[in-house]
NUPALO-661749 format. One record per residue (C-alpha): residue number from 1; residue in three letters; y, z, x. Coordinates in Angstrom, 3 decimals. Each point is the difference from the previous one (the first is absolute). Layout:
# residues N
 pos code       py       pz       px
 NUM  ALA        Y        Z        X
...
//
This chain:
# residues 231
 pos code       py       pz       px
   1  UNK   -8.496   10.900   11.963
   2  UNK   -0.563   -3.512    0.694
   3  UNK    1.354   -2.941   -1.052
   4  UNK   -1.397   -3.561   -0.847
   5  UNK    1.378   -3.698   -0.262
   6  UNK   -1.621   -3.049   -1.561
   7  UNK    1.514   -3.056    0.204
   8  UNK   -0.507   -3.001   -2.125
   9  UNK    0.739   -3.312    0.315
  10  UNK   -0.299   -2.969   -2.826
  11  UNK   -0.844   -2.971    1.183
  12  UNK   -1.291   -1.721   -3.048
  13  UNK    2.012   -1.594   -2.655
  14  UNK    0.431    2.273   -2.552
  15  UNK    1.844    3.149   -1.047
  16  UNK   -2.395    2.750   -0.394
  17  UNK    0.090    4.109    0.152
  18  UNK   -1.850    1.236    3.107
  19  UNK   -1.753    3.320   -1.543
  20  UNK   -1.354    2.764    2.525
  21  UNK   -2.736    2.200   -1.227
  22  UNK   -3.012    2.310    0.573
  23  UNK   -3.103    0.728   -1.119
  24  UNK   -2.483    3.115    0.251
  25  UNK   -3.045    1.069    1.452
  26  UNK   -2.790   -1.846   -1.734
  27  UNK   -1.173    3.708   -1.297
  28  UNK    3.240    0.003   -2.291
  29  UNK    0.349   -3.499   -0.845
  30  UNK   -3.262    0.304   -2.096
  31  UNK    2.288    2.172   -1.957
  32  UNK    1.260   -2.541   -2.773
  33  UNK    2.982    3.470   -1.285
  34  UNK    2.188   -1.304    3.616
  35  UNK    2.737   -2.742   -0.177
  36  UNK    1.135   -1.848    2.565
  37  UNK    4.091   -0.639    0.291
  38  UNK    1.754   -2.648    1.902
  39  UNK    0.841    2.106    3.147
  40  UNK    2.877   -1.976    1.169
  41  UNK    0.948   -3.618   -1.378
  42  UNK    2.884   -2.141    1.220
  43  UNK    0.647   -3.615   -0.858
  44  UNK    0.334   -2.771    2.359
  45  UNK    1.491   -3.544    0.122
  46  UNK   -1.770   -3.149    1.770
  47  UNK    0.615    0.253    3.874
  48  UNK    1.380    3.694   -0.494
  49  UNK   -1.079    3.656    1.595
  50  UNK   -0.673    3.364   -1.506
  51  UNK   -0.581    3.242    1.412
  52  UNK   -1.828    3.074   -1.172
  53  UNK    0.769    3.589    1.738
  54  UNK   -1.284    3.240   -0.658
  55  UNK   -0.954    3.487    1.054
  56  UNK   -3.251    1.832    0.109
  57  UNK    1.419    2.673   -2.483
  58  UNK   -2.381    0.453   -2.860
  59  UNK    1.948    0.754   -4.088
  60  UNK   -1.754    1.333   -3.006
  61  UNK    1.331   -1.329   -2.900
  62  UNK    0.416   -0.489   -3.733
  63  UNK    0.965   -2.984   -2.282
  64  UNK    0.749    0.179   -3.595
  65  UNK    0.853   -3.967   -0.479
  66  UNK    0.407    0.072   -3.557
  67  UNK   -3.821   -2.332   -0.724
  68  UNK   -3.580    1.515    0.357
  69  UNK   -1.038   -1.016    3.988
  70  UNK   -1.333   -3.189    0.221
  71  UNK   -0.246   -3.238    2.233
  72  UNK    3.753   -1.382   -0.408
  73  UNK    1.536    3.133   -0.479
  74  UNK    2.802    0.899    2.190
  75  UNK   -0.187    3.366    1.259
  76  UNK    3.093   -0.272    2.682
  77  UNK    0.544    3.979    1.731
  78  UNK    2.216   -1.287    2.796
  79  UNK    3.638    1.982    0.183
  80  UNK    2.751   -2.199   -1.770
  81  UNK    2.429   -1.728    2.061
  82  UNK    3.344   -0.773   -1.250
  83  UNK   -0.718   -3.675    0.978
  84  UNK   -3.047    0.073   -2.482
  85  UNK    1.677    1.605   -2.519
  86  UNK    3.109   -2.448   -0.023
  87  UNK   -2.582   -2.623   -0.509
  88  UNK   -1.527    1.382   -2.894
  89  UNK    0.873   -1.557   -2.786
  90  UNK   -3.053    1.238   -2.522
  91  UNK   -0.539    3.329   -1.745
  92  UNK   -2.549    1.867    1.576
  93  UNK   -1.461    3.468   -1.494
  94  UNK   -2.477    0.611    3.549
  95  UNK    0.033    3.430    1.610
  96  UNK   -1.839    0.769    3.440
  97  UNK   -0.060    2.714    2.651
  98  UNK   -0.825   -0.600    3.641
  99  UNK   -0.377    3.121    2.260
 100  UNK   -1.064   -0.439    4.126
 101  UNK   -2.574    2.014    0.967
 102  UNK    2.022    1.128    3.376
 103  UNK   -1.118    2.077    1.467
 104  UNK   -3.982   -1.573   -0.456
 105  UNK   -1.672    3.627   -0.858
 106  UNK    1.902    0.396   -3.269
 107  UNK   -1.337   -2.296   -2.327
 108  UNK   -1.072    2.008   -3.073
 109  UNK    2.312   -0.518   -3.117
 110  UNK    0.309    0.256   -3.962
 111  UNK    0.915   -2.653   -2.201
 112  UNK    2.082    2.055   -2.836
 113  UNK    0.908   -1.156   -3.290
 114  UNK    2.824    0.598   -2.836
 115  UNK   -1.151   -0.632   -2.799
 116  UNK    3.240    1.131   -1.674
 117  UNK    2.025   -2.631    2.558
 118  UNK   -3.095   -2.825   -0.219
 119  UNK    0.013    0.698    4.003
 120  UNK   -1.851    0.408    2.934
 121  UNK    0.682    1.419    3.630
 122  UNK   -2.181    1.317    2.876
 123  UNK   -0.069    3.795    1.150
 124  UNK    1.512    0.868    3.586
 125  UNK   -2.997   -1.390    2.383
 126  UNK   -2.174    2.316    1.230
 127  UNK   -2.639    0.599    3.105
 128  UNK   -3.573   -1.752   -1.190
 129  UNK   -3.532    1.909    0.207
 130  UNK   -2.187   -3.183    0.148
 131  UNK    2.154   -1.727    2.785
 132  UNK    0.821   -2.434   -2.518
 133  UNK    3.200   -1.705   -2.188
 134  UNK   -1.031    1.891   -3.318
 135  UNK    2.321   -0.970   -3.067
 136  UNK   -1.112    3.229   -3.128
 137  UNK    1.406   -1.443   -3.527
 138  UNK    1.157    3.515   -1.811
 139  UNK   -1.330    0.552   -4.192
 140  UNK    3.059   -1.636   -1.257
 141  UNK   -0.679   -3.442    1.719
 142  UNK   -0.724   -2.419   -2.450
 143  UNK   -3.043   -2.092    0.486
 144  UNK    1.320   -2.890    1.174
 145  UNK   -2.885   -2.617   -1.991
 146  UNK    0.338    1.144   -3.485
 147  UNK    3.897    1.498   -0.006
 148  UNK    3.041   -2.326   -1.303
 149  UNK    0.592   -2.984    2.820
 150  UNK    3.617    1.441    0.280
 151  UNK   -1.708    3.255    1.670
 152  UNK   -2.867   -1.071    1.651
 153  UNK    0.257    0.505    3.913
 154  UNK   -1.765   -0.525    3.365
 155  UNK   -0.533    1.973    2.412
 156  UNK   -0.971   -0.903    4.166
 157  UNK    0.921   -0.376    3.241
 158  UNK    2.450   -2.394    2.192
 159  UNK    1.046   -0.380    2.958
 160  UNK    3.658   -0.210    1.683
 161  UNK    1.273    0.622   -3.587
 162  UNK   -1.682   -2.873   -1.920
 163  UNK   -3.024    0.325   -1.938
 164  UNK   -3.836   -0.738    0.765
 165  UNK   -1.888    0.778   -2.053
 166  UNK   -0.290    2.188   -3.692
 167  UNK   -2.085    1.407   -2.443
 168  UNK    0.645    0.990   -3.794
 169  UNK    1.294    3.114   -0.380
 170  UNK   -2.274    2.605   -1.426
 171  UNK    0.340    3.849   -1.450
 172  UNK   -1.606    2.899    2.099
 173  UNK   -1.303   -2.680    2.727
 174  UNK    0.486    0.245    3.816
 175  UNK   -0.101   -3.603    1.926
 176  UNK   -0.805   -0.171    3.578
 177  UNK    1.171   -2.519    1.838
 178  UNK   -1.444   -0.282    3.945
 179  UNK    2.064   -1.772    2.652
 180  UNK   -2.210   -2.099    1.900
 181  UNK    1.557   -3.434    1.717
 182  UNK    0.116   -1.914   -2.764
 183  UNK   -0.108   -3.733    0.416
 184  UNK    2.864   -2.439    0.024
 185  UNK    0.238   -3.387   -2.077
 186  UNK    2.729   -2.594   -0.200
 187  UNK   -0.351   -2.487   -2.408
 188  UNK    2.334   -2.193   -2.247
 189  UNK    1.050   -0.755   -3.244
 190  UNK    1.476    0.925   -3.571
 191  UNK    0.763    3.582    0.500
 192  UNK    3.049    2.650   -0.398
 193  UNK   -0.386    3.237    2.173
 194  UNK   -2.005    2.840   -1.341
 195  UNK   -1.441   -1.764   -2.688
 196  UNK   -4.083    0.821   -0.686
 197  UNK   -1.897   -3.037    1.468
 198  UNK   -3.912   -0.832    0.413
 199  UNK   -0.762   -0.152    2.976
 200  UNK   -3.375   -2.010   -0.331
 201  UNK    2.646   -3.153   -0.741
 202  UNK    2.281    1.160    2.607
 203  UNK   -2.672    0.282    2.909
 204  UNK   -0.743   -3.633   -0.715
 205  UNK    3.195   -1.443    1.753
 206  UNK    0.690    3.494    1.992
 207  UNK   -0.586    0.828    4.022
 208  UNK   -0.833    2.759    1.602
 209  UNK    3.078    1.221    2.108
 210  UNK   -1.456    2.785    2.447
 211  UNK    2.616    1.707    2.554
 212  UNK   -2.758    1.205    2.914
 213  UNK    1.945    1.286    2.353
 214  UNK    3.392   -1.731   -1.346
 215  UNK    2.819    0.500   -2.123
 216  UNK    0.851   -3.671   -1.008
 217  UNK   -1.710   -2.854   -1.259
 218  UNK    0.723   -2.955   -0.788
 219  UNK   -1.318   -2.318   -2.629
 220  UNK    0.774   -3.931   -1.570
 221  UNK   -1.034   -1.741   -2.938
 222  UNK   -1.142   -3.913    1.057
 223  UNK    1.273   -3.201   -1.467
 224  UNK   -3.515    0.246   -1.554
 225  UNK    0.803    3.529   -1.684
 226  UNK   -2.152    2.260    2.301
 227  UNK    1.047    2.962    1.194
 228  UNK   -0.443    0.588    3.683
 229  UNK    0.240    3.124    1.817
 230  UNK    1.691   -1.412    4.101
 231  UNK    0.405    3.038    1.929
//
């Protein structure tokens, strides 16, 4: 396992939310079925620092976030902390798994529904056959377009236990889901973590943060609200 940092610093003079994502293979982004999630998103004052860390551990996940997927949609699968939860002050119906694919050569798994319980949960993973992160929905999964918004779910794959990326779930279909590096992009703005972006509007104010033969990088947005990646 290893682990990353990216450090960010704001030099401009605004409050914004520094959002880390990634994007796939140009092969699967023709496919218009993925969404995109806010990776990692933390808000920053004028003149202040973030940092993002994380581990090269793969997930598979689910999210059931109570609203058909779509851009704006929060799909949050990150553990709950009981700083988070003292903070939350609104109802919220969401339900999400997150499993790490630890040891790397199991990645095979079910997503499983109830229909008596209006619930979902994935089967103990198994070893793959194609080498790949392969998510099977079982007969009872509800199709996630044309079902009630209350039960529609996504399913994907994160990494370090926050999501990436996510599909609609489907009866009696298998997604496969290669690892390749995927590419990482800071950019800035309007966002709350895990929520379903474009990333066509993101790219526009994003950098590409690459970590060749590193662990850390570091990154500042200008007076002139650039991003620039410094070391």
């Amino acid at each position: 396992m290893t682990n990353y940092t990216l450090k960010v610093k704001n030099n401009s003079s605004n409050a914004t939310s520094f959002c880390v994502f990634m994007t796939l293979p140009e092969e699967q982004a023709q496919n218009s079925s993925f969404y995109t999630l806010a990776w990692m998103v933390k808000y920053a004052e004028p003149n202040t620092m973030v940092r993002f860390s994380w581990s090269d551990i793969f997930n598979v996940i689910w999210s059931q976030p109570g609203s058909h997927l779509q851009p704006g949609v929060v799909c949050d699968v990150r553990e709950p902390s009981f700083s988070s939860l003292s903070r939350n002050i609104k109802i919220n119906a969401a339900a999400s798994q997150c499993l790490d694919i630890n040891p790397p050569e199991k990645e095979c798994t079910t997503l499983q529904y109830n229909k008596k319980q209006l619930s979902y949960c994935f089967s103990t993973l198994e070893k793959s056959n194609n080498g790949q992160i392969t998510i099977t929905c079982d007969s009872k999964v509800p199709n996630s377009k044309t079902t009630s918004p209350q039960i529609a779910a996504g399913i994907g794959i994160g990494l370090s236990g926050s999501g990436l990326f996510l599909v609609d779930a489907q009866p009696n279909l298998a997604f496969m889901w290669p690892v390749p590096p995927f590419k990482f992009y800071l950019s800035f703005g309007s966002v709350k973590w895990g929520e379903i972006i474009e990333p066509e509007s993101w790219l526009e104010r994003a950098v590409l943060v690459s970590f060749n033969d590193t662990t850390e990088c570091e990154a500042i947005l200008n007076i002139n609200n650039r991003l620039e990646v410094i070391r």
